[in-house]
C-alpha positions in Angstrom: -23.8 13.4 -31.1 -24.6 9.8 -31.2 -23.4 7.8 -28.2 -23.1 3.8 -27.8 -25.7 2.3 -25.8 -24.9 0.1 -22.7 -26.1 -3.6 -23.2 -25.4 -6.9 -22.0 -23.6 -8.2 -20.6 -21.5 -4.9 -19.9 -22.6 -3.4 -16.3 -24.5 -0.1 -15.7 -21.5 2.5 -15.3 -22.5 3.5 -11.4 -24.8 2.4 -8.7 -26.7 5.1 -8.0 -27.6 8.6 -10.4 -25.8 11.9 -9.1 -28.6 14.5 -9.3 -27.8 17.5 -11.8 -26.8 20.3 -9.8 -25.4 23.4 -12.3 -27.7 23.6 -15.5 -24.7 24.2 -17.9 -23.3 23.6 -21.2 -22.1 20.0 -20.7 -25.8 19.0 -19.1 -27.2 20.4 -22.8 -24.5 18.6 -24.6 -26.0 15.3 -22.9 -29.6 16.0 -23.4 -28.9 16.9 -27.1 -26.6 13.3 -27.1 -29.4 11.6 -25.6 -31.6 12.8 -28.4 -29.5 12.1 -31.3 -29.2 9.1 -29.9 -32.7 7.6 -29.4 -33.6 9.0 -33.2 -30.5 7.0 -34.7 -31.9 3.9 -32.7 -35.4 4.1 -33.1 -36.0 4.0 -29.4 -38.8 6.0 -27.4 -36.5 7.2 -24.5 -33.0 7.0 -23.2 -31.4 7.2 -19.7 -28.2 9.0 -18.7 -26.6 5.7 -17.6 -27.4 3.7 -20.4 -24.7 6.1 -22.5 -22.4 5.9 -19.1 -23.1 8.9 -18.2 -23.8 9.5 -14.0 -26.0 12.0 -14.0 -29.9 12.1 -13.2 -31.2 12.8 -16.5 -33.8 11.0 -18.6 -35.3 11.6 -22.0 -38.2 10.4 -23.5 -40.9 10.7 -26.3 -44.5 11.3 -24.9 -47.6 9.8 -27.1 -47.1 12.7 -29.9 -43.7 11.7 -30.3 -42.6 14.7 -28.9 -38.8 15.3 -26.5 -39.1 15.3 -23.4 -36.5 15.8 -20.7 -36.1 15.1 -17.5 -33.5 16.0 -15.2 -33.6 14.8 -11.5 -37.0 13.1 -12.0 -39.0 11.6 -9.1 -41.9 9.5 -9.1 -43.8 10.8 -5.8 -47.5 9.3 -6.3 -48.8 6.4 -8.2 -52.0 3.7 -8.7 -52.8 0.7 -10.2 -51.0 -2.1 -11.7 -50.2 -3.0 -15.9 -48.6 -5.6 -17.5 -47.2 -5.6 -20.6 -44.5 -6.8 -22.7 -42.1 -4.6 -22.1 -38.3 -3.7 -24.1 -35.3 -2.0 -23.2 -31.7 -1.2 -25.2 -29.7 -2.7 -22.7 -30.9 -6.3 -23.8 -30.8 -6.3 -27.2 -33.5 -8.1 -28.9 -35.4 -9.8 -25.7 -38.7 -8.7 -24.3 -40.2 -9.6 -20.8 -43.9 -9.1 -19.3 -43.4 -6.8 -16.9 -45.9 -5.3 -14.2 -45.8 -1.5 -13.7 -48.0 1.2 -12.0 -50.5 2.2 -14.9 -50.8 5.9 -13.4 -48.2 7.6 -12.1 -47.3 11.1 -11.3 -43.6 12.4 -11.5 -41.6 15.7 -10.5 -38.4 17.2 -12.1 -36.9 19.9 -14.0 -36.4 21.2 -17.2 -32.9 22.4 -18.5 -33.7 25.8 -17.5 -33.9 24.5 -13.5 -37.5 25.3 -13.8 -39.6 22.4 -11.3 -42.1 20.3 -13.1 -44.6 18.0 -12.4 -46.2 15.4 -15.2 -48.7 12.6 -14.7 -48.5 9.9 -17.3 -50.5 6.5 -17.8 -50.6 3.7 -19.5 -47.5 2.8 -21.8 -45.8 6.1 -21.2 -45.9 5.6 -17.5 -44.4 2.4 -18.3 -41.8 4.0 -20.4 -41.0 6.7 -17.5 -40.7 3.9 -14.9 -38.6 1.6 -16.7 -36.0 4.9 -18.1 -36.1 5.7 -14.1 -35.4 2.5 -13.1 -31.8 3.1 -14.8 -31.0 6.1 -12.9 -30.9 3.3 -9.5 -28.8 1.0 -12.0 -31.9 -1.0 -12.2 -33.5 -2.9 -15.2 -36.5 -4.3 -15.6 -34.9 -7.8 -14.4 -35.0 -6.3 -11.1 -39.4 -6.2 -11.6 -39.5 -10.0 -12.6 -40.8 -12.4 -10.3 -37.7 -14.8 -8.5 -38.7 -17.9 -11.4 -39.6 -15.2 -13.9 -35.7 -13.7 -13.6 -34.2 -17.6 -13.3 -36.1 -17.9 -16.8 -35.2 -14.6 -18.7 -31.3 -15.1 -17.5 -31.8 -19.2 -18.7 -33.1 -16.7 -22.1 -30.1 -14.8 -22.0 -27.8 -17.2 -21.9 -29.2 -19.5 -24.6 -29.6 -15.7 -27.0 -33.3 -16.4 -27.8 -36.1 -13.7 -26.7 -38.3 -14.5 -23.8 -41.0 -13.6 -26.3 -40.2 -16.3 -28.7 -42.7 -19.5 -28.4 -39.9 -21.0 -30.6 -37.3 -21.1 -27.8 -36.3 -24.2 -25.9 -33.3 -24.6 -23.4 -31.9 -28.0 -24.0 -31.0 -28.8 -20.5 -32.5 -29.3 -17.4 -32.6 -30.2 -13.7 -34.8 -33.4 -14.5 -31.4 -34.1 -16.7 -30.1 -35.0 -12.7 -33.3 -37.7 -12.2 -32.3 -39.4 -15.1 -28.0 -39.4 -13.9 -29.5 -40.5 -10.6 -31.8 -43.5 -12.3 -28.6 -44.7 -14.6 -26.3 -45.0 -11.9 -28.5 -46.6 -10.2 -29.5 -49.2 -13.0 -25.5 -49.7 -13.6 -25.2 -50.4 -10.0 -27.5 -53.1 -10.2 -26.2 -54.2 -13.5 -22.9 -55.0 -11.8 -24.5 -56.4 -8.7 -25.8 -58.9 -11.3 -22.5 -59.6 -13.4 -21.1 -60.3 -9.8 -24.0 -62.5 -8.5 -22.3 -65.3 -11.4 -19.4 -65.9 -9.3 -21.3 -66.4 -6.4 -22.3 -69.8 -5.5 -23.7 -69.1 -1.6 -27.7 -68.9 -1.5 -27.5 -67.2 1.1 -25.9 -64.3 -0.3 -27.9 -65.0 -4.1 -30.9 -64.3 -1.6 -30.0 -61.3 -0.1 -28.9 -60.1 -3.8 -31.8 -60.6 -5.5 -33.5 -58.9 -2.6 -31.6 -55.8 -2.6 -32.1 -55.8 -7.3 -36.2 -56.5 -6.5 -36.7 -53.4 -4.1 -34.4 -51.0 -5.7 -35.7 -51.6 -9.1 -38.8 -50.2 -7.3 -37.1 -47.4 -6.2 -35.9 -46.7 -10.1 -40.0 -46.8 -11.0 -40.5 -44.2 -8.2 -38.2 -41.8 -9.5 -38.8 -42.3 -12.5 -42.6 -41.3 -12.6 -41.0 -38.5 -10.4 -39.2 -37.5 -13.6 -42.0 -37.8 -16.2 -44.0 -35.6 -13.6 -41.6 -32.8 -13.0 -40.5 -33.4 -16.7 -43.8 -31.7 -18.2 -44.0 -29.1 -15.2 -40.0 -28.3 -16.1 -41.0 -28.5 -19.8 -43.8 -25.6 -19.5 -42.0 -23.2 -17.9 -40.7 -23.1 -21.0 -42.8 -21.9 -23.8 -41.6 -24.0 -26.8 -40.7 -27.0 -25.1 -44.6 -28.4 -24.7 -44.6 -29.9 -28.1 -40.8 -30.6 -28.9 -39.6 -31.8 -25.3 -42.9 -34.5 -24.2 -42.2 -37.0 -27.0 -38.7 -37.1 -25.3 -39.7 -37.1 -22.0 -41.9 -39.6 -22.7 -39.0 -41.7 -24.7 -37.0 -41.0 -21.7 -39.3 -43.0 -19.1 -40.0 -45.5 -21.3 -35.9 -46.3 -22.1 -35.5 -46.3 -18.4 -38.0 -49.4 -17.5 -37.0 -50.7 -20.9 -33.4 -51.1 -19.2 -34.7 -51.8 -16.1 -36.7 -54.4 -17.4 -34.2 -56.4 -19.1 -31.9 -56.1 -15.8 -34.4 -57.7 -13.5 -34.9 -60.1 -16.3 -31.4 -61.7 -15.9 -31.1 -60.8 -12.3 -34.5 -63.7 -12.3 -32.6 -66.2 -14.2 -29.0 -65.9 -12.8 -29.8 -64.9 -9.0 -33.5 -65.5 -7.7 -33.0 -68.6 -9.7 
């Protein structure tokens, strides 16, 4: 029978796989369900918990395409490292590059409590790892990298695929330079409103003193920003070409506004 598939943002049913203990009808009722079910969803494996069930069991299809199940598997040896873009059913149309062992080797048993051992490599060993992973409540978020996980969640949220060179969040922390930079700016824009009320030099001195040094401060940050900006932009993959003409608009509006600030803080207070 067909079952519904865990995915996002629903959690894994349980922390932790209960390892199959009595080989009985209901455990071949779930390796049948888990079969019915990775043939209605075109999928090349399933895990136990990904249909909310607890127990230790994994299906998957080996290279001919062929069933094969797993019940209390453990991966006991393994060697070298792959990466690949990897899939799984719990996040529905996303993709990640993931590094795995490239060979590995694996005990279980079959339905019939017989123990079995399998070595696998390459994309199946990558498909083994990843359906295992499940049975520790695991995905292959858990592989990524700290900035590689801030990214694919940034991905999830926004609903585009980490694969997709066409996706581009469309905010940022650089967003907090620029807040910082305006505030600034309107600070100094008031300081100048104020400084035409103000008839001591003294104080018209230390005014115009306080607008010339901060408005160096502003340039500061703001080659900060156009910096980070780009380094922000790349992390993700579609923002190099549609995110530099703003960052570059971005600087240039700031010492545009900056520009015509100290131009009447010249005339009205230095002066």
């Amino acid at each position: 029978m067909t079952k519904e598939i865990i995915t996002y943002p629903t959690p894994l049913s349980v922390e932790y796989a209960t390892d199959v203990r009595v080989f009985n009808d209901e455990l071949f009722a779930l390796i049948e369900d888990l079969k019915d079910t990775i043939n209605e969803n075109n999928l090349e494996g399933l895990s136990a918990f990904q249909i909310g069930n607890y127990y230790n069991v994994v299906v998957v299809k080996d290279e001919n395409g062929e069933f094969v199940e797993m019940i209390n598997p453990r991966l006991i040896s393994y060697n070298g490292k792959i990466t690949a873009k990897e899939t799984t059913a719990y996040y529905p149309n996303q993709s990640a590059e993931i590094t795995r062992y490239e060979n590995i080797s694996v005990v279980y048993q079959d339905k019939n409590a017989k123990d079995c051992s399998m070595k696998a490599s390459g994309a199946f060993a990558a498909l083994i790892q990843r359906k295992i992973d499940y049975t520790f409540g695991a995905t292959f978020i858990h592989k990524m990298s700290k900035e590689e996980k801030e990214r694919f969640e940034q991905r999830l949220q926004y609903g585009s695929d980490i694969g997709n060179s066409d996706y581009c969040p469309t905010s940022f922390k650089r967003d907090k330079i620029v807040l910082v930079m305006n505030i600034i700016m309107a600070i100094m824009a008031l300081a100048t409103i104020v400084s035409l009320f103000i008839d001591d030099q003294s104080i018209l001195y230390t005014l115009w003193h306080f607008l010339f040094y901060t408005s160096f401060g502003v340039i500061g940050l703001d080659i900060i920003y156009f910096f980070y900006a780009q380094y922000e932009g790349k992390k993700a993959s579609g923002c190099s070409s549609c995110q530099i003409g703003n960052i570059i608009a971005t600087a240039g509006i700031v010492l545009i506004k900056l520009s015509v600030i100290m131009l009447f803080a010249y005339f009205f207070v230095y002066q």
